[in-house]
C-alpha positions as CSV (number, residue, x, y, z in Angstrom):
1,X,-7.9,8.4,12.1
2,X,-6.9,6.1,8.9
3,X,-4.9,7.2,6.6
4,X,-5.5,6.0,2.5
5,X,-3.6,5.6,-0.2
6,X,-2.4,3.1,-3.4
7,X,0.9,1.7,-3.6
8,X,2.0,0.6,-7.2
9,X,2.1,-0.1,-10.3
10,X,3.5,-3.2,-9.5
11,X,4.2,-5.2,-12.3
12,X,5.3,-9.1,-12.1
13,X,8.8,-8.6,-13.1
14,X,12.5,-9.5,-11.6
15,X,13.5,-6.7,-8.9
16,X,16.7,-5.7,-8.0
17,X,18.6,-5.9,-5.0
18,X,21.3,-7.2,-2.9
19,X,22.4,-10.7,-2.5
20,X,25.3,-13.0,-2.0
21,X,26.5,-14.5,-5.2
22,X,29.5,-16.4,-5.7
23,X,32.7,-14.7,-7.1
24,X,32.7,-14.3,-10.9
25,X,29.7,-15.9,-11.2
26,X,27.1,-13.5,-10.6
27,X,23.3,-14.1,-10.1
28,X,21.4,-13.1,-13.2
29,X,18.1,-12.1,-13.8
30,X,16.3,-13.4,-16.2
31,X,14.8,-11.3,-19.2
32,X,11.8,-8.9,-18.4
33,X,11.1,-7.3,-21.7
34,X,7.8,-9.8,-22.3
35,X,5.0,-8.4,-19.8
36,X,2.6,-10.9,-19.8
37,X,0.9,-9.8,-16.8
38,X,0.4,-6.4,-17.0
39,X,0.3,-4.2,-13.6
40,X,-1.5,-4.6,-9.9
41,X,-2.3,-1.5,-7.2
42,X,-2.1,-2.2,-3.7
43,X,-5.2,0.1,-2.1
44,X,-3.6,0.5,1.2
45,X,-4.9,1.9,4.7
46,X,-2.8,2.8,8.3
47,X,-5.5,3.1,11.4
48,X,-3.0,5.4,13.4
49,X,-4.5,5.0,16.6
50,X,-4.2,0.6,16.8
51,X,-1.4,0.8,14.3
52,X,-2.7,-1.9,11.8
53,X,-2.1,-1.9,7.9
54,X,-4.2,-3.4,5.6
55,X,-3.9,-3.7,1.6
56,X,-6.0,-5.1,-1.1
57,X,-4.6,-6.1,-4.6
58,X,-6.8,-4.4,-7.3
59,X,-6.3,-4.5,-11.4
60,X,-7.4,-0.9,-11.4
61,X,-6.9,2.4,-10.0
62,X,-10.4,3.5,-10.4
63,X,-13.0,5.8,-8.6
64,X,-15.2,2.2,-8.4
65,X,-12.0,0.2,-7.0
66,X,-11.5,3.3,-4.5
67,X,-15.0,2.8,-3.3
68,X,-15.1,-0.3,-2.9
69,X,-12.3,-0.3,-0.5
70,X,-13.3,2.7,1.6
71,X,-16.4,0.6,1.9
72,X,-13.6,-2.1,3.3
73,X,-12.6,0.7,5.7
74,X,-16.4,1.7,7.0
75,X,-16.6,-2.3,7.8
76,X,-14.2,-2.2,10.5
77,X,-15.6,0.5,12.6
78,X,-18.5,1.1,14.2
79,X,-21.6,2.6,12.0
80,X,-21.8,5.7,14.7
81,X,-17.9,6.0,14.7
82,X,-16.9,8.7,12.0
83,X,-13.8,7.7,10.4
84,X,-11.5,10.6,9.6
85,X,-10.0,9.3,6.7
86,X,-6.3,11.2,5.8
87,X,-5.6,11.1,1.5
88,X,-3.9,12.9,-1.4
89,X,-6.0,15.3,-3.9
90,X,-6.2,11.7,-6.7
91,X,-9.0,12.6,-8.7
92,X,-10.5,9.3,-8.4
93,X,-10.6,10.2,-4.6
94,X,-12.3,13.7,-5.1
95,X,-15.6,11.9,-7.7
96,X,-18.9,13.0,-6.7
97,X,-20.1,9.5,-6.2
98,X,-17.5,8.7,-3.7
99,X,-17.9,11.9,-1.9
100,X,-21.6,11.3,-1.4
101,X,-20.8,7.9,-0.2
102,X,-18.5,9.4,2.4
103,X,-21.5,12.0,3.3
104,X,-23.9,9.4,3.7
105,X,-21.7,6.5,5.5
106,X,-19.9,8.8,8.3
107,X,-16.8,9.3,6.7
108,X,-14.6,12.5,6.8
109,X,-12.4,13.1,3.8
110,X,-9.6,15.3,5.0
111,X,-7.2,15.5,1.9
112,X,-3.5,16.5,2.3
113,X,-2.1,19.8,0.5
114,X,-1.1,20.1,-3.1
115,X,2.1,17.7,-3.8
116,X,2.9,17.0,0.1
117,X,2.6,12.9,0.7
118,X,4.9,13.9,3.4
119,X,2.1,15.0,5.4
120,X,0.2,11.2,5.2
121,X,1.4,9.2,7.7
122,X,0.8,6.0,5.2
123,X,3.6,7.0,3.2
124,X,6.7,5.8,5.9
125,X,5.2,2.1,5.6
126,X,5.9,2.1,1.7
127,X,9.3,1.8,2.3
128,X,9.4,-1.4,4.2
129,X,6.6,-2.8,1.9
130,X,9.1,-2.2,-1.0
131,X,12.0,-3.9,1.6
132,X,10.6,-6.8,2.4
133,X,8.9,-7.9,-0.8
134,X,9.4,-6.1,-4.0
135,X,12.9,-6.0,-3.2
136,X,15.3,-8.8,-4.2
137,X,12.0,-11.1,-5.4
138,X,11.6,-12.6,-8.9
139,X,7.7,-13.6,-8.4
140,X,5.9,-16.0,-10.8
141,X,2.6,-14.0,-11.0
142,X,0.1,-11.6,-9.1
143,X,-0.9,-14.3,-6.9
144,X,2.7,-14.8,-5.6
145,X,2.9,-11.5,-5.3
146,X,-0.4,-10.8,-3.3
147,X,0.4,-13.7,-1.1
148,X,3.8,-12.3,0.0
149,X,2.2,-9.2,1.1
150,X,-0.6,-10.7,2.8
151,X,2.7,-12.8,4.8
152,X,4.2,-9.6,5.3
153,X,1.6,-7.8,6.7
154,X,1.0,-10.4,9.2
155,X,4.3,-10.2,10.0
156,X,3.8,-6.5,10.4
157,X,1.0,-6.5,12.3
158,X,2.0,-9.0,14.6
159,X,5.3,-7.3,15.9
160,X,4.8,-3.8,14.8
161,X,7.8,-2.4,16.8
162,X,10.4,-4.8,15.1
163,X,13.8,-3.0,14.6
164,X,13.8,-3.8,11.2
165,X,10.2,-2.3,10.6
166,X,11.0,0.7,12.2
167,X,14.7,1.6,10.4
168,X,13.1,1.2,7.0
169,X,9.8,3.2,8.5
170,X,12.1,6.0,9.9
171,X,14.0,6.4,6.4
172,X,10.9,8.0,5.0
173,X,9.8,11.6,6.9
174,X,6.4,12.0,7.5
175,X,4.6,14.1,9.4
C-alpha cells in the first residue's frame, strides 16, 4: 500500500522559527514582499509496508504532473504487483486520463472520504518535513530548497525510527 499526496505551496521565502539570538539584538529576517520565484509542490508518496518516503519537486499541481509521478510510483514495483494507492478526492487525481492510466498499469485508486486527510497515513510525515526544513531556513532558491529535502529524506529513510522523527510524526493523528 502507498499512500499519495502534495505537500506545498512552497514558496522561496524566509520561515519562521526558533533560534538563539543574542540579547537585544534580535535575528532579523530579511524582507519577503518581492516574490521572485514564485511557488514549488512537493508530490509526495509513503510505501507503508517498507516505510520509505519519496518526493519530487514539481512547478505545477496538474493532472499531467500527477501522472507523471504515479508513473514514478508504478516504476518501483513489480509490473504484476498491484499497487493500492491511498489519496484525497483532488480533482486532478479523479481525471479520466489518469484513471485509465491506473486501469491499464495495475493500480488501485482508493480515495479517502470527503475532508478526512486524517485517514492518509502520508499526512503524519508533513509535520517533520515542515520541522526539519521549512522551519527556521531562509533558502536562496528552489534548488536549495529541493536539495534540503532530498538530505532530509535520506536522513529519513536511513534511520526511520529516530526519536526526533517519530515526536514530530506522532504530533499529527492519523489513522
Amino acid at each position: 500500500m502507498v499512500c499519495f499526496d502534495e505537500y506545498g505551496p512552497v514558496e522561496v521565502r524566509p520561515q519562521g522559527g526558533s533560534a538563539w539570538a543574542p540579547q537585544g539584538r534580535p535575528l532579523r529576517r530579511r524582507a519577503d514582499y518581492t516574490r521572485r520565484h514564485g511557488v514549488r509542490y512537493f508530490f509526495s508518496a509513503y510505501d507503508v509496508h517498507a516505510d520509505r518516503l519519496w518526493m519530487h519537486q514539481k512547478r505545477r499541481k496538474r493532472w499531467q504532473e500527477t501522472l507523471a509521478f504515479l508513473r514514478d510510483i508504478r516504476r518501483r514495483y513489480p509490473v504484476e504487483k498491484c499497487v493500492h494507492l491511498v489519496l484525497d478526492n483532488l480533482s486532478t487525481h479523479k481525471r479520466r486520463d489518469v484513471r485509465a492510466w491506473c486501469r491499464a498499469n495495475n493500480v488501485r485508486l482508493v480515495f479517502t472520504a470527503t475532508y478526512a486527510s486524517w485517514m492518509n497515513r502520508i499526512e503524519c510525515h508533513f509535520a517533520p518535513v515542515k520541522r526539519f526544513v521549512i522551519d527556521n531556513s531562509d533558502y536562496a532558491d528552489h534548488a536549495a530548497i529541493a536539495r534540503a529535502m532530498h538530505k532530509y529524506l535520506c536522513w529519513r529513510n536511513k534511520d526511520a525510527q529516530n526519536k526526533e522523527i517519530l515526536k514530530a510524526q506522532n504530533s499529527i493523528r492519523v489513522l
